[in-house]
Steps between C-alpha positions, in 0.01 A plus 500: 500500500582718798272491796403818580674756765360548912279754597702640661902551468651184647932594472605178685285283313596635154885486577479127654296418207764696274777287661312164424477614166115451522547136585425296805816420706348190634823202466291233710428666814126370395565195522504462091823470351436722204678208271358591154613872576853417601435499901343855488121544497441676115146669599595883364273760614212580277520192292296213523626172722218271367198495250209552760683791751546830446794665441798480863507797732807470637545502884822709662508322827858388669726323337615255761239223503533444882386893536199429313328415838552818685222754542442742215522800707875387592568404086390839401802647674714248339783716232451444149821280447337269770165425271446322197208503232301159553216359291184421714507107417908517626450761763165285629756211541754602643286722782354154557831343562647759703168501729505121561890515597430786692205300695743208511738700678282657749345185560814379599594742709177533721513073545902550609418774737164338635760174519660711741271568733402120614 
């Protein structure tokens, strides 16, 4: 089964999804390691991941986890060799990763410079 195509032409999206072969590119980034699948999440576009879902949309978002927390506006400009095609479960987890090391980091930051000031 093949989902079906956008409204509306989408060029990046079809060649990142063309380059993943229609399969998430997901190795662990989500925080699952993918074991049963060989380290790589298996969820191919259109099919179905599990009896009660409907069939994975796949996500082109970028393909370095730690980017997943930056703005959208500033990942739309990103080049196409620069994304990868996610699955939402994999691309859920690893945006939730990247945002809580992100925090971390800032967090750090502000209590070293307000360390600074006293």
């Amino acid at each position: 089964m093949t989902t079906p195509p956008p409204v509306a032409p989408l060029p990046l999206w079809e060649q990142v999804i063309a380059t993943a072969a229609g399969i998430c590119q997901c190795s662990g980034a989500c925080g699952n390691r993918h074991a049963k699948s060989g380290g790589r999440c298996d969820a191919e576009n259109g099919q179905y991941a599990a009896k009660h879902h409907g069939p994975v949309r796949l996500l082109v978002a970028p393909a370095d986890p730690a980017q997943l927390a930056m703005p959208a506006h500033q990942a739309a400009r990103l080049p196409a060799a620069a994304l990868a095609a996610w699955c939402p479960d994999c691309h859920h987890g690893a945006q939730t990763r990247a945002l809580r090391a992100a925090r971390a980091t800032t967090r750090a930051a502000l209590e070293a410079a307000s360390d600074a000031l006293f």
